[in-house]
C-alpha positions, 0 to 999 in steps of 0.5 A: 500500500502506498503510505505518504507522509508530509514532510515540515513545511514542504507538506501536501495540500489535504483533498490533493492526494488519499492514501492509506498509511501502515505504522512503521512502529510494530509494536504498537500493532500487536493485536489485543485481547480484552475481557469485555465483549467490544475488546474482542472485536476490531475497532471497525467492527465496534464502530459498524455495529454500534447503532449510535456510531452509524452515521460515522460508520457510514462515512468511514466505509465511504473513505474506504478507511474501515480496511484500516480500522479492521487491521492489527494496526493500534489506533484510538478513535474519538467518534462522533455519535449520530446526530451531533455533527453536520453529515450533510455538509460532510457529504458534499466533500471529495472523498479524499477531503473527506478522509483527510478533513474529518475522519482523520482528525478523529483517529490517532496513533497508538492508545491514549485512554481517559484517566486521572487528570489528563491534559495533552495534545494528540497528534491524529492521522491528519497531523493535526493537534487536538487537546484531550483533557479532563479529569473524570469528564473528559473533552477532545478539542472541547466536545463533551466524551460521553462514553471513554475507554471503549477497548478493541482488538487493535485499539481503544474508542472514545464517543463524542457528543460532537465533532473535532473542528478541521482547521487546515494549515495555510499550505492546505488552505491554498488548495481550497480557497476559493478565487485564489485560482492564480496563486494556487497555480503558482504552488502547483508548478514546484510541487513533487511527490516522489518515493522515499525507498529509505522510508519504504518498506521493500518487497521482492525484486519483480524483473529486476526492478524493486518493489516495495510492500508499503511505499512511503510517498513524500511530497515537498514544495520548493516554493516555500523555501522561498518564502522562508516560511514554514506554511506546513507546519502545525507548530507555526504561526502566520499571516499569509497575504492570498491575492485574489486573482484580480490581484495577482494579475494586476500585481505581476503585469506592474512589476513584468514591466520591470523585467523587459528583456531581450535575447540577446543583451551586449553589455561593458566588458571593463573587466578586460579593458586594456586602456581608458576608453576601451570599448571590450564587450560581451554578450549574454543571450536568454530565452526572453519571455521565460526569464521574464515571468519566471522573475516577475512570479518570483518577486510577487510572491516574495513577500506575502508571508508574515510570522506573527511572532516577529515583533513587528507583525504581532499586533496581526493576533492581537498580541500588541497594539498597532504597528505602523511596519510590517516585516515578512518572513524574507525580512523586508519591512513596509511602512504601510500594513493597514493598507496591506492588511486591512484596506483591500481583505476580502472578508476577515482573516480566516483562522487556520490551523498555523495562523490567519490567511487574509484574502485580499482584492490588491497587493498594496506593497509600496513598489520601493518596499518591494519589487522596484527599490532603491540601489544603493550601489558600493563602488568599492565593490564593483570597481571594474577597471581603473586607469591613471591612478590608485585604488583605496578602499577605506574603512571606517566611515561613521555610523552616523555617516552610513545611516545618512547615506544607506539608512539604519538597517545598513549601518546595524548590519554592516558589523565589519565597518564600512568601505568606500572607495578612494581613487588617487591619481598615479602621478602629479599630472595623472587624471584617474579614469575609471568604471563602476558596474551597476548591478540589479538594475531593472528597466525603469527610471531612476534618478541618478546620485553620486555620494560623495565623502566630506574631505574634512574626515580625518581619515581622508585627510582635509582636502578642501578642493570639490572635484570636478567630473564626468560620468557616462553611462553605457547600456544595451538599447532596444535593438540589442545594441549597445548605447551611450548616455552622457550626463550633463549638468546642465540636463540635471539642473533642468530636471530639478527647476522644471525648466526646458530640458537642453539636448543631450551633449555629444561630448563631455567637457568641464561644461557638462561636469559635476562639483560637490561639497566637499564640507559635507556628505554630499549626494550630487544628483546627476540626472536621469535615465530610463533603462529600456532592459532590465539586467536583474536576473541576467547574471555577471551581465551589467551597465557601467558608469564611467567616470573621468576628469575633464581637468587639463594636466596642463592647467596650474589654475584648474590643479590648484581648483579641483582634487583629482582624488576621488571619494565616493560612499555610494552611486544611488539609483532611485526609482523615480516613483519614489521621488514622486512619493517623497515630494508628496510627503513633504 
């Protein structure tokens, strides 16, 4: 017989697959014999004749579960009498819903008698927990025993004057929700079922092949270890975001417009840049349109659970008062959870077995909090060729510092101590020149930062000279042909006053650079620039921004003007949504 067991969080939706299942733990099933005439019967048997049993009886045969109750398999039973539980509703269900919705919940392995003062958790065929309790008078998930001990051959009986309520867990409660169509697709696509041969028990060989007297079938889901949540687990606890199928759709076809990509994308190849201004590339291709669900469905599904025991979310079970943040399993946070959780539900949370699904008509993630942040790109990390110069990368900036330019989370993170880039030229005349890639980028707009360091921390030495330069940004257009944008400041100060915006430069001189501040932390903004493919998801594949001086070596005056050290904390991208955002708030 085939026997599945489900397996922590990679469990099997209940109503997907029936089964018969044999105990492992022999000992348990040795047939027994008892005094009273019901001791010398199976438990089946007891059941079928008991007239008050009938309507359970009638249930149990419709499962095909009697077989399992008539075997030398120890069970104890906790049945329903007639009349105090909604067979007609029952009746409506699959059989296999059946078997796993109500008859298991009410059969468990192994004796568990009614005596003394007694207060535990069963464990029932379904791997649900019921507490047993009571001292004299006995209850089972607080329905009322009314006749306890009841012995058989192969078990023990309880009578109940009701029924033990079946709360599925949130993995089950996927497969029987209703309008959840499109999520539930999602799950079935990284759902297996596969034969567990340690767990099995062996037959003989049948033409060279082995079979296997009783076969233990093992269903996992790698789509939960995605969410980093345990949805299977009874002993678990969480909120679970189900959306509609409006929802989802409206969802994936927003962050799909992040994820344009075309077969093949010809990016920088700086790595193997040989002289400044090389112009070394190379190409990636991709199956376009796979790449592109595949990632959108990733990235919509990745927030939708919260364990309601991170202290963030414990206001969701009413543990703590409102919370203005939210922080799901993944560890992202969201400013703004009554629209997440409250504002678009369908309905009210429904309880489950491991915490609450709340049904909800719109994702209102906030695009930055989820599927189109803010880059915050190190250039430390991703220096990818240098000319005309030397490479520092420094320790050490103040936390006060950090938290300015990547917020608290980073600096609370980044134990080992920030480091930033420094570029020194390598000579009295030398002009550094050199290229940064930018990874994660998504095919949207951003607004283009440049964070540079105060020249007056001690680390750095104090340089009161800005420095005077130009960044050009090479991309893959299109029609897979790789383009150049270049930034001016005329074009950014355009975009910041609302002015008409001048034509892009064909050339860049000390008439298109940038300055900063160099007595404070001071994020110049560059200008900006829509992407029109994404490279997220493209692997080692990015677009690089380069960086040059437009200083003459031969101009005293200029040399004496501007440093031609370099300090850079970060290069920013940030969607300009959010800019919009932000603007609004203020």
């Amino acid at each position: 017989m085939k026997h599945y067991k489900y397996l922590g969080y990679a469990m099997m939706a209940a109503g997907m697959l029936a089964a018969t299942s044999c105990s492992d733990f022999s000992d348990y099933n040795e047939a027994k014999l008892d005094s009273t005439p019901s001791g010398n019967l199976t438990l089946w048997e007891n059941i079928s004749q008991n007239p008050q049993l009938s309507e359970f009886a009638q249930l149990v045969k419709k499962t095909g579960f009697d077989s399992e109750l008539n075997n030398t398999r120890y069970l104890t039973v906790w049945a329903p009498a007639n009349g105090t539980f909604n067979r007609a509703d029952l009746e409506t269900l699959t059989d296999s819903a059946l078997l796993a919705q109500f008859i298991k919940s009410h059969v468990a392995e192994y004796g568990h008698a009614a005596t003394g003062l007694l207060n535990e958790r069963v464990h029932t065929l379904n791997d649900k927990s019921f507490t047993f309790a009571g001292s004299g008078n006995y209850t089972f998930d607080g329905v009322d025993i009314t006749a306890t001990n009841m012995p058989s051959i192969n078990g023990l009986m309880h009578m109940l004057n009701g029924a033990a309520r079946f709360f599925p867990n949130l993995y089950e409660y996927i497969f029987m929700a209703q309008g959840v169509d499109s999520l539930r697709q999602q799950f079935l696509k990284y759902q297996r079922t596969y034969l567990d041969p340690d767990a099995s028990i062996k037959g003989p060989m049948v033409n060279g092949v082995q079979t296997y007297i009783d076969s233990v079938m093992v269903t996992s889901n790698s789509l939960t270890a995605q969410l980093n949540a345990q949805i299977a687990n009874e002993d678990s606890s969480y909120t679970f975001l189900m959306p509609t199928n409006k929802a989802f759709v409206s969802n994936y076809n927003r962050i799909k417009e992040l994820y344009k990509f075309i077969t093949t994308t010809i990016v920088p190849d700086p790595e193997n840049y040989e002289k400044a201004g090389d112009t070394k590339t190379k190409t990636v291709t991709v199956d376009a349109e796979y790449l592109s669900d595949s990632l959108t469905r990733r990235v919509l599904m990745n927030n939708l659970v919260f364990s309601n025991t991170n202290m963030y979310n414990q206001w969701l079970v009413g543990k703590v008062g409102p919370s203005d943040t939210l922080r799901s399993t993944n560890r992202n946070k969201f400013s703004n959870p009554k629209d997440l959780v409250e504002t678009y539900m369908v309905g009210q949370p429904v309880e489950m077995s491991n915490g609450y699904a709340r049904i909800v008509d719109s994702l209102a993630f906030y695009p930055w909090e989820s599927y189109n942040p803010e880059l915050s790109i190190e250039p430390r990390n991703t220096l990818a060729a240098f000319f005309n110069a030397q490479i520092h990368r420094q320790q050490s900036i103040p936390d006060s510092l950090i938290s300015q330019i990547f917020g608290d989370e980073v600096r609370r993170r980044n134990f080992g101590g920030y480091r930033y880039l420094w570029v020194e030229p390598s000579g009295d005349r030398a002009k550094p020149d050199f290229c940064v890639t930018l990874p994660g980028v998504l095919s949207t707009t951003y607004n283009f930062y440049v964070v540079f360091l105060p020249s007056a921390m001690r680390q750095l030495g104090n340089d009161p000279r800005p420095n005077n330069l130009n960044f050009e940004l090479s991309y893959c257009n299109e029609n897979g042909v790789l383009a150049s944008f270049k930034f001016s400041k005329a074009y950014a100060d355009s975009l910041i006053s609302g002015g008409t915006l001048p034509k892009q430069p064909t050339a860049l001189n000390m008439k298109t650079s940038f300055e900063n501040n160099p007595e404070k932390l001071d994020s110049v903004f560059i200008g900006q620039f829509t992407f029109p493919v994404a490279y997220n998801g493209l692997g080692a594949y990015y677009p690089t921004l380069r960086i040059t001086s437009p200083l003459s070596v031969f101009s005293n005056e200029q040399l004496a003007t501007y440093t031609r050290d370099v300090r850079i904390a970060a290069i920013v991208l940030k969607p300009v949504e959010l800019e919009e955002f932000e603007a609004k708030k203020k």
